[in-house]
C-alpha positions as CSV (number, residue, x, y, z in Angstrom):
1,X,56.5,148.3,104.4
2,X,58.3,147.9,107.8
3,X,60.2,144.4,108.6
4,X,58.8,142.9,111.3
5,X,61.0,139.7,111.7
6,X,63.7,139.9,114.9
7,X,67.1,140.3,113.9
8,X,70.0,137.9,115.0
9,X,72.2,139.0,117.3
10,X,75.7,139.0,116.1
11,X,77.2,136.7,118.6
12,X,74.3,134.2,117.0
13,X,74.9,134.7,113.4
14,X,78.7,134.6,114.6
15,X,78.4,131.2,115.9
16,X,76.1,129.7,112.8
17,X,78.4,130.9,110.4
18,X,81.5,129.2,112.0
19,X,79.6,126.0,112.4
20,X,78.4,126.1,108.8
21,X,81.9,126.6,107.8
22,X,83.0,124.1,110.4
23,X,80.5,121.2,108.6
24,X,82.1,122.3,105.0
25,X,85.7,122.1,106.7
26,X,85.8,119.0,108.8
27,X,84.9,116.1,106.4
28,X,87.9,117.8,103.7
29,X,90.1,118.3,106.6
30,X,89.6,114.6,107.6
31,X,90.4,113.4,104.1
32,X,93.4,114.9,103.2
33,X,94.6,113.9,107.0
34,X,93.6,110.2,106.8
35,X,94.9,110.3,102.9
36,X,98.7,111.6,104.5
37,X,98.7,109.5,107.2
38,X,98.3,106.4,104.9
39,X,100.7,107.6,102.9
40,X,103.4,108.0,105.4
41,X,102.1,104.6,107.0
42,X,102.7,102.9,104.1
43,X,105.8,104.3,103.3
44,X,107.5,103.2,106.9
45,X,106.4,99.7,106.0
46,X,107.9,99.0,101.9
47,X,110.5,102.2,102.4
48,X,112.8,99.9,104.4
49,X,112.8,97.6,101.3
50,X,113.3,99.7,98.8
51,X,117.6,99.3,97.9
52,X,119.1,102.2,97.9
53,X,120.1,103.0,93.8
54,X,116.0,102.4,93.4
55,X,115.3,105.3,96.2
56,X,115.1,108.4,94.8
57,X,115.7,109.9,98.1
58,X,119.2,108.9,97.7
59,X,119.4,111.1,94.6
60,X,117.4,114.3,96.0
61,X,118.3,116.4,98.9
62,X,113.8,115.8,99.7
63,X,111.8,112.8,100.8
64,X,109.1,111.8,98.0
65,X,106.2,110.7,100.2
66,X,104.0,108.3,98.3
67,X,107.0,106.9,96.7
68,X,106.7,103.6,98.6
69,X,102.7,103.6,98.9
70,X,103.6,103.3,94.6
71,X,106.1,100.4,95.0
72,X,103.3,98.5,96.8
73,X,101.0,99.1,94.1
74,X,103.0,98.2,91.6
75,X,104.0,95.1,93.8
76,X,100.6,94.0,94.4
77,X,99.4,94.4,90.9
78,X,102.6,92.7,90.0
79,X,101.4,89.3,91.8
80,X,97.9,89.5,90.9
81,X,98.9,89.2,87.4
82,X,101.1,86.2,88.3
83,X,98.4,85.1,90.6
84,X,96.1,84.7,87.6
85,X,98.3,82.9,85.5
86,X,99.0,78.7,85.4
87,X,102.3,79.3,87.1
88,X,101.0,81.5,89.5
89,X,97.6,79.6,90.6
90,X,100.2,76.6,91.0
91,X,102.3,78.3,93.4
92,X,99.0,80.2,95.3
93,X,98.1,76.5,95.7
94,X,101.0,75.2,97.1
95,X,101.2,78.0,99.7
96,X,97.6,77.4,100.7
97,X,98.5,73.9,100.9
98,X,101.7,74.2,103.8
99,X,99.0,76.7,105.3
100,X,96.5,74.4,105.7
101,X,99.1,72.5,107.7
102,X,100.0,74.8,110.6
103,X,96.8,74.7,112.9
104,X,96.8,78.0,114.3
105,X,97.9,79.7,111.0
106,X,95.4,77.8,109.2
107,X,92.6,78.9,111.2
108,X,93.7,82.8,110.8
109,X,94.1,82.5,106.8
110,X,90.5,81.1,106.2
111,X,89.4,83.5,108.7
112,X,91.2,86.1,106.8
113,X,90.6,84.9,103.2
């Protein structure tokens, strides 16, 4: 029994292949180079803060990237904790409460809250 469908010229086949491989590619590419790039981002912005003897960096002759995306985390979740507790809620308040008093701040925190 003979085949009677057309074949694909290679060029054609050529071309699908690549953009199959091109749909698989691009959304993994994208991820790990948006997931770097917040990485480093983050890392120019609490590496600055970081003193010195708490920098591995100044220990190891290679830069850790993520090291300061982790000091934020553990920052943040640091203050969230406090932020739920009496003393904390107490000391939220008062900072809402000099926010509330600056007009153009004020507007830009409820905006942003």
């Amino acid at each position: 029994m003979a085949d009677n469908t057309p074949r694909m010229p290679v060029a054609t086949r050529l071309r699908n292949n690549f953009l199959a491989g091109l749909i698989i590619c691009a959304p993994i590419a994208i991820t790990i180079w948006l997931t770097w790039t917040f990485i480093h981002w983050s890392d120019s912005w609490v590496r600055p803060y970081i003193p010195a003897r708490w920098n591995p960096e100044s220990y190891l002759n290679f830069a850790i990237p993520g090291f300061g995306l982790l000091i934020a985390v553990v920052l943040i979740t640091v203050v969230g904790f406090l932020g739920k507790n009496l003393i904390g809620q107490s000391i939220v308040r008062f900072g809402e409460s000099v926010v509330q008093r600056m007009p153009l701040v004020r507007t830009i925190y409820r905006s942003v809250k």
